[in-house]
C-alpha positions, 0 to 999 in steps of 0.5 A: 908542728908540735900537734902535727906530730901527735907525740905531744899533748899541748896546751898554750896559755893563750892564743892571742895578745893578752896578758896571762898573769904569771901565777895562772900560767903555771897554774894551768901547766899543773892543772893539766899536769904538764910533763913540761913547761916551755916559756916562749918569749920574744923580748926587748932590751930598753938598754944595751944590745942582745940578739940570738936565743937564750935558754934559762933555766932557775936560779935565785941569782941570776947569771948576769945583771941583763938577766936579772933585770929581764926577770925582774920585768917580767915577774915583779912578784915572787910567786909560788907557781900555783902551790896551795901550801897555805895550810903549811908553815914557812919552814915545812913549805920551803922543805917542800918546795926544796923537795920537790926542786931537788928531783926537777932540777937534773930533768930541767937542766936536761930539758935545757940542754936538749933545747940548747943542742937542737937550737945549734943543729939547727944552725939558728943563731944564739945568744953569744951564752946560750944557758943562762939562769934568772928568777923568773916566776914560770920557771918556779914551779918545783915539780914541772921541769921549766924553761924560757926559751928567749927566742930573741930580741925585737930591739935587734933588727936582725932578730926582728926580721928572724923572728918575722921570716915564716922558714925561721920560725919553721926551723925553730919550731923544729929545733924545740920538736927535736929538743922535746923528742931528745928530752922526752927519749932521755927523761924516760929512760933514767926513770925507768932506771930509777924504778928497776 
């Protein structure tokens, strides 16, 4: 849907089912010098119950013990998404990487909101809290605006047959279209103030 538009320039990490480890997704967003970085997922909770889309966004503390542990799965290492600071001392990177996190964070949380927003008018069901926050590695890239759309869980057999039914996925690929549009219209038009 995204291509068929021909507003967007995308690239996918992989097409199939194979592991790309975490370092090389963001790597590959910052080679092709992404505007964005949209982390697609469909999860399970071994524990507990979830359904409904979630979007998060970064945060070192997590909004809630099931997001920490999510994170904590699907990342295991605490990554620097791609950044060669090698040549930099530990203070004069965390500078750097704070830098950049300082202007990314507004546009990400911008990001998120647009997804959030278009998710809802959309009428697609949601997490019970839709935005929430965790430590997840592709969200750390500091200069990309990054977020994981949790599209819902495979362990709720009511997100199983969402995520399985054709008119679902149609519709939500239409809601992250809309959001990315809503996102794209709004990011350019505060840079343009910003450069006046």
């Amino acid at each position: 849907m995204l291509l068929r538009d021909g507003r967007f320039a995308v690239v996918l990490t992989r097409d199939d089912d194979v592991f790309v480890p975490l370092e090389t997704r963001t790597s590959i967003a910052r080679s092709m010098e992404a505007d964005i970085f949209l982390s697609l997922h469909a999860d399970t909770l071994a524990e507990g119950e979830a359904q409904g889309a979630t979007v998060y966004t970064l945060a070192e503390d997590a909004s809630d013990a099931a997001s920490a542990a999510l994170a904590e799965r699907h990342d295991r290492d605490d990554l620097l998404a791609g950044i060669d600071l090698s040549e930099q001392d530990d203070l004069v990177a965390e500078v750097l990487m704070d830098m950049a996190r300082t202007e990314t964070r507004p546009r990400t949380d911008r990001l998120a909101e647009a997804v959030v927003g278009a998710i809802r008018a959309a009428e697609i069901r949601m997490h019970r809290r839709p935005r929430q926050t965790a430590g997840f590695s592709v969200l750390k890239t500091p200069d990309i605006p990054s977020v994981l759309l949790e599209l819902g869980f495979l362990s709720s057999a009511r997100d199983f047959s969402r995520l399985t039914d054709p008119d679902w996925r149609a519709t939500m690929a239409g809601a992250i279209r809309t959001a990315l549009v809503t996102w794209d219209a709004e990011d350019s038009a505060l840079r343009q103030l910003k450069s006046e």
